[in-house]
Backbone as CSV, one residue per row, in Angstrom:
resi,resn,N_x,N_y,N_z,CA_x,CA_y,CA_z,C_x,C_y,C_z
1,UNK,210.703,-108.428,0.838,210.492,-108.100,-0.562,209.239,-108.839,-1.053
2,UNK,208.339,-108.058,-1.526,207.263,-108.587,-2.193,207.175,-108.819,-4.054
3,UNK,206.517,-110.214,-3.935,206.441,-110.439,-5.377,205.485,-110.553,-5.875
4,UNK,205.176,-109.953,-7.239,203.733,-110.076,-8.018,203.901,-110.366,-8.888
5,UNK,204.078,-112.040,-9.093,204.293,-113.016,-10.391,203.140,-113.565,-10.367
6,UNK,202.126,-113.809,-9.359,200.631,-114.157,-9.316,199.401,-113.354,-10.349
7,UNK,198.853,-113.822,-10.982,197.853,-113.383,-11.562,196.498,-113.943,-10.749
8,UNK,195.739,-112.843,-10.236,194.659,-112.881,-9.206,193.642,-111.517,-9.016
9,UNK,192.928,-111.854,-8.285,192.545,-110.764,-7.988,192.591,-110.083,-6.346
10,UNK,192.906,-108.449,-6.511,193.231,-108.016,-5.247,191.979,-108.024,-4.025
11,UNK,192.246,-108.399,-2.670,191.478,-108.888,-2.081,190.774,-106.609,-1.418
12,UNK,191.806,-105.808,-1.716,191.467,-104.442,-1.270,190.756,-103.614,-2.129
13,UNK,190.886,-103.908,-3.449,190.859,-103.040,-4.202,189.722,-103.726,-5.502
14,UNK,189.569,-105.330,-5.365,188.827,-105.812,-6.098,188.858,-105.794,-7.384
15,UNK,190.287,-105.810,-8.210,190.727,-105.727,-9.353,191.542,-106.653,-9.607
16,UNK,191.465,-106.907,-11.285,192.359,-108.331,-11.475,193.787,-107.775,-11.510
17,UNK,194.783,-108.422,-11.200,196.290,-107.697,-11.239,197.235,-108.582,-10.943
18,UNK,198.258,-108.554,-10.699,199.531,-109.288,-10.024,199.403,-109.151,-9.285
19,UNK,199.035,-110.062,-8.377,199.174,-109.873,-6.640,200.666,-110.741,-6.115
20,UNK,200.242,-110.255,-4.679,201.161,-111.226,-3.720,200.659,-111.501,-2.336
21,UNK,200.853,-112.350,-1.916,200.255,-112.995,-0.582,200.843,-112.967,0.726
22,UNK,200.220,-112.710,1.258,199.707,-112.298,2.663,199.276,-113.256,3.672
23,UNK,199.917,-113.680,4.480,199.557,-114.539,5.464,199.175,-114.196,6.765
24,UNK,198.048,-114.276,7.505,197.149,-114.135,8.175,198.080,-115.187,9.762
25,UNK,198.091,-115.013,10.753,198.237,-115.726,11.526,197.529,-116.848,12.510
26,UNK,196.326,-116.470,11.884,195.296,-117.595,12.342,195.105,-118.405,10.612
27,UNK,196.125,-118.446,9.564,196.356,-119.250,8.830,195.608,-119.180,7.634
28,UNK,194.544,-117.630,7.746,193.918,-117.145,6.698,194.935,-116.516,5.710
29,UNK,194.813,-116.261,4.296,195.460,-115.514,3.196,194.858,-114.593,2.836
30,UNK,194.654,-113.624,1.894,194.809,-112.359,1.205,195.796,-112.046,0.355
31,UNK,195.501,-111.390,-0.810,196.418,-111.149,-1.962,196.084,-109.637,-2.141
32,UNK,196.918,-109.042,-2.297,197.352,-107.797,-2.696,198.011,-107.053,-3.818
33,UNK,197.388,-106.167,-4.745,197.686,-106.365,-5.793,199.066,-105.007,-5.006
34,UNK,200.034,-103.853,-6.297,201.436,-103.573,-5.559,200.473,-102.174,-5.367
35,UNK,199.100,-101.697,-5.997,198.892,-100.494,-5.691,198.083,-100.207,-4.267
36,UNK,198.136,-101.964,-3.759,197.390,-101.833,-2.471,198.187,-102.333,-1.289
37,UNK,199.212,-102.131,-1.741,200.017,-103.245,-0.689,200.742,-102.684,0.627
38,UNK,200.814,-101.547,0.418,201.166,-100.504,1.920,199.970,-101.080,2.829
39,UNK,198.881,-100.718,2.467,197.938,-100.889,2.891,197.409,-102.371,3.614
40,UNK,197.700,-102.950,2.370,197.498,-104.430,2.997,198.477,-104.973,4.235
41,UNK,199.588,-104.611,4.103,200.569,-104.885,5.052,200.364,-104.317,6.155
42,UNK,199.855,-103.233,6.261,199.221,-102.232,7.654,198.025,-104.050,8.015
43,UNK,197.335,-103.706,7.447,196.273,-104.056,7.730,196.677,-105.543,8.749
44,UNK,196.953,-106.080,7.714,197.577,-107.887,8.353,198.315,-107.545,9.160
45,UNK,199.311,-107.120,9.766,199.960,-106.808,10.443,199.135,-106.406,11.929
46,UNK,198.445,-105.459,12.143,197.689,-105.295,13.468,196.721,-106.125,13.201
47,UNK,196.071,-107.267,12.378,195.517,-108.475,12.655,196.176,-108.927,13.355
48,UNK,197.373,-109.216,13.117,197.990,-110.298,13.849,198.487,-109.831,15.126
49,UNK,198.643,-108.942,14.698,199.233,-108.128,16.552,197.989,-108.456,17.642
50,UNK,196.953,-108.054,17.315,195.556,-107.910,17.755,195.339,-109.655,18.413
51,UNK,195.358,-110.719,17.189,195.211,-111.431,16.803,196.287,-112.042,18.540
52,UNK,197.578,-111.634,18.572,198.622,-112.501,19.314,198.248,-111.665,20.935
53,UNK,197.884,-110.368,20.750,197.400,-109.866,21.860,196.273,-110.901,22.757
54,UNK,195.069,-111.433,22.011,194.361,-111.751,22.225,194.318,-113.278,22.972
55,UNK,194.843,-113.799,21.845,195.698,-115.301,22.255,196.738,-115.240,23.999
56,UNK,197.437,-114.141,24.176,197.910,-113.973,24.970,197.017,-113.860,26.543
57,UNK,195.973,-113.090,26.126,194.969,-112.945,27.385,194.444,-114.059,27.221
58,UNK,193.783,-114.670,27.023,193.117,-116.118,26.791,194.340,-117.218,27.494
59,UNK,195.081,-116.908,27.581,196.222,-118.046,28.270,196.850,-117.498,29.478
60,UNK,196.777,-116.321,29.620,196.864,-115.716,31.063,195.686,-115.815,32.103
61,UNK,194.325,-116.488,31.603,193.392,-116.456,32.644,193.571,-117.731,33.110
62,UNK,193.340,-118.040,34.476,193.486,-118.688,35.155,192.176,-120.167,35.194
């Protein structure tokens, strides 16, 4: 469940709004205001997939 009690601005859409935050797995953030937030969640999400993919090969080389 996402919350937009934050007053900010959206990091997609570049408008001031209620956002909510987004955590990055290399420990970066992003805020999302609710008319961007499908979106944002796509987005961070195969960061981090990408992100753990990557990490994964990097520790499988010998």
């Amino acid at each position: 469940m996402y919350v937009f009690t934050k007053e900010g601005i959206c990091d997609w859409c570049h408008t001031p709004s209620y956002v909510t935050k987004h955590e990055y797995i290399d420990g970066k953030c992003h805020h999302s205001c609710e008319k961007c937030l499908s979106f944002a969640v796509m987005d961070v999400r195969q960061f981090n997939l990408a992100e753990i993919e990557l990490r994964n090969k990097m520790t499988a080389q010998p």
